[in-house]
N, C-alpha and C positions, 0 to 999 in steps of 0.2 A: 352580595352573593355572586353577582357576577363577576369580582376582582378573583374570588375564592375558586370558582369554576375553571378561568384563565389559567391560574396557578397548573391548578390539577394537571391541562392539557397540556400544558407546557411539559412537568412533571412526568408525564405519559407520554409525551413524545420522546423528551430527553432519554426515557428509560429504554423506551423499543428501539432508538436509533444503538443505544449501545448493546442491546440485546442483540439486534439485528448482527450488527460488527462483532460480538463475541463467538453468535453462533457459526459467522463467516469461517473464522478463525480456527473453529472447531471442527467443521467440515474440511478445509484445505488440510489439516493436520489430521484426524481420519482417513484421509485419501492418497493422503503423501507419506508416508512410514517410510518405502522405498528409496523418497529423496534424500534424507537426511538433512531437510534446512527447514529453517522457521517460516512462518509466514513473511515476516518483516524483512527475512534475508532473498524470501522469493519477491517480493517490490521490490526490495534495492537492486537485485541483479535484471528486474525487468523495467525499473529505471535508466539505470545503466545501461540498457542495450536501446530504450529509447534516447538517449541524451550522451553517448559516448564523450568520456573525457573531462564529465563533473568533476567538481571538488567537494570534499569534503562535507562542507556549510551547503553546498546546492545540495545537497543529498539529505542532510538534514533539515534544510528548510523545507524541500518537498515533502518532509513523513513528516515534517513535526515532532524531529525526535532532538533531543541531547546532543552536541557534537560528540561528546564522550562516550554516547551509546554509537553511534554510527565508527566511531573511531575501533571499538572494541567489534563490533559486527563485522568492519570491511577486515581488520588483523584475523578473523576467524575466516572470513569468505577467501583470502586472499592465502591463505596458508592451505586452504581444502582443493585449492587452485582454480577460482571461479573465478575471480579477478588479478588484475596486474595495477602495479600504480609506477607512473612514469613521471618524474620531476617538469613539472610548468616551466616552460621558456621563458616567460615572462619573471616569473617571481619563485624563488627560491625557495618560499614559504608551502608554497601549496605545491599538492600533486594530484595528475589528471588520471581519474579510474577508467580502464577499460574493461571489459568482458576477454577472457580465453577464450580458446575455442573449446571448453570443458562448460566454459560459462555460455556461453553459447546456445552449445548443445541442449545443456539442460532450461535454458528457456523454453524451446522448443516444447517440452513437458507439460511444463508452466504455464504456458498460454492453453493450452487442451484443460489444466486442472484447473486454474482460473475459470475459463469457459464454463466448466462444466460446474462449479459452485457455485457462480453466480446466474445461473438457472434454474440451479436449485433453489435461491432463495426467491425467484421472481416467480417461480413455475405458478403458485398459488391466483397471480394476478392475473386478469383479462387485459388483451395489447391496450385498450382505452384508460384503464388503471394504472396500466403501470406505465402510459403519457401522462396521465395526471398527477402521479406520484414526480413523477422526474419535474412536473413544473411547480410543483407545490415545493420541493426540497430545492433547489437550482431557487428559486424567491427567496425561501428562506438564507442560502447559502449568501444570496448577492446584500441582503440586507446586513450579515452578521461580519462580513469579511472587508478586506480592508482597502 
């Protein structure tokens, strides 16, 4: 009974964390109509403007996505003129993304809408819950990761 119980919590957990992450997604996209970009292209360019000059693969190993998807993402971001990509000195193969000053800008947005969604979803918790939450996920996170 108690292997059956564990299941469960695991089950319940697995399912709110992606609840949690769906309903994120759904509020920044409620809130952003104006923007015109996805949730996944507001990371990348708020990647990009923390880590100026990533490649390709560094962009995709940070989201955890597809190089294919990130490839087709920056061809859309970079034709809307949020980014630039500048050929790597070193290697010929890759090339180094930056932010416009278009991409820029519209971070600036970004971080206000970010902000403001992710209070939204902690608003419910008391400051000692939502430390406990952060140390209960950050254990779990350190256990599962590599």
């Amino acid at each position: 009974m108690e292997g059956y119980m564990e299941d469960k919590g695991a089950q319940e957990i697995n399912y709110l964390l992606h609840s949690i992450l769906f309903n994120e997604q759904r509020l920044f996209n409620e809130q952003s109509t104006n923007l015109d970009l996805t949730v996944q292209q507001a990371r990348t360019l708020e990647l990009i403007q923390k880590d100026p000059g990533m490649i390709q693969r560094e962009i995709a190993d940070a989201l955890s996505i597809r190089d294919a998807s990130v490839s087709s993402m920056l061809k859309n971001l970079e034709r809307d003129g949020y980014v630039k990509r500048r050929k790597d000195r070193r290697s010929d193969r890759n090339k180094r993304i930056f932010l416009t000053d278009k991409g820029e800008e519209i971070i600036k947005e970004l971080g206000n809408l970010f902000e403001d969604v992710e209070k939204q979803i902690i608003k419910p918790l008391e400051k000692d819950e939502t430390k406990l939450l952060l140390k209960l996920l950050r254990k779990m996170d350190a256990e599962i990761s590599e």
